[in-house]
SESEMAR-487588 format. One record per atom (N, C-alpha, C, O, CB): z, y, x; residue in one letter. Coordinates in steps of 0.2 Angstrom, whole numbers, plus 5000, padded with zeros to 4 digits. Atoms other than C-alpha are relative to their C-alpha. Glycine has a CB too. Layout:
# SESEMAR-487588
ZYXA...
END
This chain:
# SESEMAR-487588
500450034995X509749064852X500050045006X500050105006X499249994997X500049984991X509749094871X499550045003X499550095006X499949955005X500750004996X508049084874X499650024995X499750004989X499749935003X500650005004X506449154866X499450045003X499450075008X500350034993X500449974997X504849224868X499850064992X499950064986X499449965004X500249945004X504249404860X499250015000X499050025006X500450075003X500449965000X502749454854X499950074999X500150084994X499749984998X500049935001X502449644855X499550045001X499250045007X500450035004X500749954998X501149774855X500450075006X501050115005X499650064988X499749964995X501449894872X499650074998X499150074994X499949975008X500449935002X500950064870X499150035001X498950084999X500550045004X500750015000X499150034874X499749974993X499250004990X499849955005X500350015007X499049944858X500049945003X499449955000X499450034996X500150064995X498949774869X500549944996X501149964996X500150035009X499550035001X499849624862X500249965006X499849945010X499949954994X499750034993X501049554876X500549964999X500849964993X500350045005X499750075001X502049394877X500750015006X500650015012X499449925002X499550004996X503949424883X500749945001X500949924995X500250074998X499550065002X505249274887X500750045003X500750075008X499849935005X499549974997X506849324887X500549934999X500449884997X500250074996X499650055000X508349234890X500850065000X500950105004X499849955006X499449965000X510249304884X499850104999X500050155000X500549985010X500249905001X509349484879X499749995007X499249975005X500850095000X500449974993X508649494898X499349974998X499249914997X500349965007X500750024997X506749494900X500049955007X500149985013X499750065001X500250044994X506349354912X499450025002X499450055008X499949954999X500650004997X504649374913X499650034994X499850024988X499849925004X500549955007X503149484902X499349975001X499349935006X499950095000X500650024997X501249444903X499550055000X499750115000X499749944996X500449935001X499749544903X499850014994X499949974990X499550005003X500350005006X498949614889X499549984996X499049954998X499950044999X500350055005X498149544875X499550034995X499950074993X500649954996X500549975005X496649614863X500449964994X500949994991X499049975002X499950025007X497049504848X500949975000X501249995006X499349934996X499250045000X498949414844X499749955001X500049945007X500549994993X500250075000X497949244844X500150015005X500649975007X499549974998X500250004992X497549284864X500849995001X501149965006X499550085005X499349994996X499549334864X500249924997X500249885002X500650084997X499750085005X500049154853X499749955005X500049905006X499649994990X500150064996X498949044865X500350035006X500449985010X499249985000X499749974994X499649134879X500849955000X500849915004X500050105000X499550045001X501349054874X500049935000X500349895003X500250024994X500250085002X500648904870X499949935008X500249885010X498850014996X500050024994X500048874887X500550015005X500449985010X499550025002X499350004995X501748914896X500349934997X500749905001X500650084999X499650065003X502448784884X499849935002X500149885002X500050004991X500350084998X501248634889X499950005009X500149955013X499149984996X499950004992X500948684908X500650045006X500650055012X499550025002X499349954997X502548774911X500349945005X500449955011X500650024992X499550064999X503548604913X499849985009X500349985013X499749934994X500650034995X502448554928X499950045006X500050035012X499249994997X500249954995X502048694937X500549995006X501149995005X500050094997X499749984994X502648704956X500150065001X499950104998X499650005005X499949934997X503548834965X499750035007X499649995012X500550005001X500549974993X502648924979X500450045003X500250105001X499350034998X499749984995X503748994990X499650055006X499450045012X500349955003X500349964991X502849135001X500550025002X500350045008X499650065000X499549974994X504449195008X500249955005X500649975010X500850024996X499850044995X504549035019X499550035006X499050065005X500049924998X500750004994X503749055037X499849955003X499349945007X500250045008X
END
């Protein structure tokens, strides 16, 4: 598979939600107290991911 996301404890002990694509990290989240906070964390990129706008602050 191409695409996937990672759950991972970071060295805080924090669970964090990583999407990779091809081995590259795309994008990571912040830390998480339990797996469930990291699992709904996924959850919610997968339903309002689709949707979301881009916001361009580099335009003037």
């Amino acid at each position: 598979m191409a695409h996937k996301f990672e759950i991972y404890k970071d060295k805080a002990g924090e669970f964090r939600v990583r999407f990779k694509y091809n081995s590259e990290v795309i994008f990571s989240t912040e830390g998480y107290s339990s797996k469930a906070s990291a699992k709904n964390a996924i959850e919610s990129i997968k339903k309002n991911g689709p949707d979301a706008p881009t916001d361009d602050t580099t335009s003037a």
